[in-house]
Each structure stands twice: as C-alpha cells, then as structure tokens.
C-alpha positions as CSV (number, residue, x, y, z in Angstrom):
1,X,-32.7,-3.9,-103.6
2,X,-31.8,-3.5,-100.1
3,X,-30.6,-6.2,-98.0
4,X,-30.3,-6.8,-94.5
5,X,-28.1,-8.6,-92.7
6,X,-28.7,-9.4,-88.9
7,X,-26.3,-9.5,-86.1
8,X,-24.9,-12.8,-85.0
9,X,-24.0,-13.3,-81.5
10,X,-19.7,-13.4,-80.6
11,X,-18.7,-15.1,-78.2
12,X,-16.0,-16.6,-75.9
13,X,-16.0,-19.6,-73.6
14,X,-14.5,-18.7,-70.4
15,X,-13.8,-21.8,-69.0
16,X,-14.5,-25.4,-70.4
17,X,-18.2,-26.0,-68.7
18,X,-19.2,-22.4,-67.3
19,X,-19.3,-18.7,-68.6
20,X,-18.6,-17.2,-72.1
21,X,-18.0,-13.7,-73.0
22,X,-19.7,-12.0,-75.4
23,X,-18.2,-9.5,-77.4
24,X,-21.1,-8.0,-79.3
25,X,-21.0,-4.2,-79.2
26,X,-23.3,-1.9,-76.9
27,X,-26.1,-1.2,-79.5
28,X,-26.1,-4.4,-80.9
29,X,-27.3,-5.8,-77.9
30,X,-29.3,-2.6,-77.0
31,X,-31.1,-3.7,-80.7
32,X,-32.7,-6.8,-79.0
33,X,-32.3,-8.9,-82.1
34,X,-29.6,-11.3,-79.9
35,X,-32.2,-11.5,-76.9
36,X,-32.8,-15.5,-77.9
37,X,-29.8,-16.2,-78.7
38,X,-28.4,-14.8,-75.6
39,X,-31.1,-16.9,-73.4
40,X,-30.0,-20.0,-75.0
41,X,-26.3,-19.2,-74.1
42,X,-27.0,-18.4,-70.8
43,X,-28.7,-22.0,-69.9
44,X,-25.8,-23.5,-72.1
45,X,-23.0,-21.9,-70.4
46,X,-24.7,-20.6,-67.0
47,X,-22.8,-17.0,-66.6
48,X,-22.2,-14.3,-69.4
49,X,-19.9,-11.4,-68.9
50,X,-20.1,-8.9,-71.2
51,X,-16.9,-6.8,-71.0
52,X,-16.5,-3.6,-70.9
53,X,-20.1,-2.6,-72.0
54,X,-20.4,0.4,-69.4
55,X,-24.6,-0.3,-69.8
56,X,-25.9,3.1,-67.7
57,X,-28.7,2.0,-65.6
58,X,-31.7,2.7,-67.8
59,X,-29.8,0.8,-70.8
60,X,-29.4,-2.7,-68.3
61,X,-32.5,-2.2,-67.8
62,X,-33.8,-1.9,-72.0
63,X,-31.2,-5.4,-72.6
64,X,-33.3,-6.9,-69.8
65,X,-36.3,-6.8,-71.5
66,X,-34.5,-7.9,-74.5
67,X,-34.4,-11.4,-72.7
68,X,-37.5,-11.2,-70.8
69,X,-39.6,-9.4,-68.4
70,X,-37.6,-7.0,-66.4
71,X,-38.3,-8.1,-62.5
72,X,-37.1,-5.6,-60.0
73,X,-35.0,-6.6,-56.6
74,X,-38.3,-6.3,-54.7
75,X,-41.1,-7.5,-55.7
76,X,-43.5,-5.1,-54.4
77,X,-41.5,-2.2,-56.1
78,X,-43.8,-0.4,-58.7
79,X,-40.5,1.7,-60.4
80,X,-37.9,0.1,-62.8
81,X,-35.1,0.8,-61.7
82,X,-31.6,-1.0,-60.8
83,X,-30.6,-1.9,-57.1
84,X,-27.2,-0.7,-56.2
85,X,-25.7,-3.7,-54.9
86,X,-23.4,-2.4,-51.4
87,X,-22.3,-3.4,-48.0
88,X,-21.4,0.7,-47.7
89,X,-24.8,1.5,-45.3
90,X,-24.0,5.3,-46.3
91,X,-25.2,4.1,-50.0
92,X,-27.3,1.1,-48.9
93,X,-29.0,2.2,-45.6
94,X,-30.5,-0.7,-43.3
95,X,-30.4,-3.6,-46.5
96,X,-26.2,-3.1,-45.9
97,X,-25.9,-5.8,-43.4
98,X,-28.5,-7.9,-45.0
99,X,-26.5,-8.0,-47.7
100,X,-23.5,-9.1,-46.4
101,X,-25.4,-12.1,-46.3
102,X,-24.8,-12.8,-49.7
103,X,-21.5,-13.0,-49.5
104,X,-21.9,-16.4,-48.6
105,X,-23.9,-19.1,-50.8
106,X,-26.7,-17.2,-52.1
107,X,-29.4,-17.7,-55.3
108,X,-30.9,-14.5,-56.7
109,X,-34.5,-13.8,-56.9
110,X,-36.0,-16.6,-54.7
111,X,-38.1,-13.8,-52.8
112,X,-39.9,-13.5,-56.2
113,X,-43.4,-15.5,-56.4
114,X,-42.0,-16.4,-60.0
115,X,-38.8,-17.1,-59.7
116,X,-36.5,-15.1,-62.3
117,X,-34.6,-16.6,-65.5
118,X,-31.1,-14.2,-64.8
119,X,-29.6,-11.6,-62.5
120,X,-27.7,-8.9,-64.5
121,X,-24.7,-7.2,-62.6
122,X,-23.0,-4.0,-63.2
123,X,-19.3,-3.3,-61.6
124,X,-19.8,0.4,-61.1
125,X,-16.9,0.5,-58.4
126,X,-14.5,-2.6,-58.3
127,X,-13.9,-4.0,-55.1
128,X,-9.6,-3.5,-54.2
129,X,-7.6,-5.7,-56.3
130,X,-7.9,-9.9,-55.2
131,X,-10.9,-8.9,-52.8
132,X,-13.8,-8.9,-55.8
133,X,-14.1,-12.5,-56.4
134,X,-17.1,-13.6,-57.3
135,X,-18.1,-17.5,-57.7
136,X,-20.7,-19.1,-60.3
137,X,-22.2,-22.8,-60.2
138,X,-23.8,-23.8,-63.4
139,X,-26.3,-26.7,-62.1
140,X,-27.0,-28.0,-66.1
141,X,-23.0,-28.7,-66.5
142,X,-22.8,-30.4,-62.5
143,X,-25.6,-32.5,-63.4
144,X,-24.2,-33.6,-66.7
145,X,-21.1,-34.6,-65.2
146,X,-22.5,-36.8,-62.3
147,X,-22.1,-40.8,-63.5
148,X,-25.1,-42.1,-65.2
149,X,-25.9,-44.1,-62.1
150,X,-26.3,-40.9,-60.1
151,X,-28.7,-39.3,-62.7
152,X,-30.8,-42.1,-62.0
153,X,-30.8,-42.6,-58.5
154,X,-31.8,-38.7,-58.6
C-alpha cells in the first residue's frame, strides 16, 4: 500500500496585518498542489515573498498558472513571457520613463480589460543598499480596521 502525503503550505507573517513568507521549497510550489492555498493567503495577508526561490523566467511563469491564468504586462501581447521591470532605457527602451511613473502610487494591471488577481516580481538585480524600498497596502486589512461607523457610511 502506497501512501501519499501532500504538501502543506509554510508560512511566515511578516508583519501583524500585511505580508507572509512562504517558505515552501522551489518544486513544491512548481508542483501546483499549493496554488489554492496560496490564493487564499494572498487575499488574507495581501503580499507574499517567497525568499530566495531564484524562479527563472519560464518557471514564474509555470507558478502563475498554478494560481490562475497567466496575463502578460500587455494585453495585446500573444507570447508568454516575463516583463523586465527597469528605469535602465538601455534594457527597457522608450517604456523606461514610463515606468518611472510607478515609482509613485501605482496598481498593477488596470490596463487589463479583466483586471488581474496578483503581480509576481522577480529581484533579478537589487537596487543599491536602502534605495530598493518597495511599499504594499493591503485594502481587506485598511478596511477592517476603519470603526464600524465608517464601514457603514461607506
């Protein structure tokens, strides 16, 4: 008799209302078995980092679909592949200053027609030391804070 035992998702909180790490192992995740698990983390606790995973580009792409439908950057682009994410115009061309943009308040993926449940980012090349800050909301854990009278009035 053979039995089978399934991965269970490991995880972290980061801080008391947003983010968790998860500290499943590449193929694990890569297995898809997690995928709703995962989702359900990611609307609990609004950002997952998944340290030290080194995904390549075509294996962020395979846990993607483990969630959900992969959605490229651009929504009239037929290839799967990742966006390289750069102010550098030698790497990112014209979209360099457009992205500077972002640096600012920004949501992903409202250029979509559907908009999209997650953005998945890779450090490839870390910014200098203190100059890679990034900042998260999660809008589930502001809401549930507000006073009761709030909700309501909303």
């Amino acid at each position: 008799m053979t039995v089978q035992t399934q991965t269970q998702l490991t995880q972290q909180p980061i801080k008391e209302r947003i983010g968790s790490r998860i500290l499943n192992t590449k193929q694990e995740l890569l297995s898809g078995h997690l995928g709703d698990e995962i989702r359900d983390l990611l609307e609990q606790r609004g950002v997952l980092v998944f340290p030290q995973i080194n995904f390549t580009d075509e294996e962020q792409i395979a846990f993607t679909k483990t969630l959900g439908k992969f959605a490229p950057e651009h929504s009239d682009a037929d290839e799967e592949k990742v966006s390289q994410i750069t102010t550098d115009p030698k790497v990112a061309g014209h979209t360099a200053s457009y992205l500077k943009g972002s640096l600012f308040w920004h949501i992903d993926g409202t250029m979509q027609d559907v908009p999209i449940l997650a953005s998945l980012l890779s450090c490839r090349k870390p910014s200098p030391k203190g100059t890679g800050n990034t900042g998260f909301s999660n809008t589930y854990a502001a809401y549930d804070a507000l006073p009761q009278e709030e909700k309501e009035r909303i």
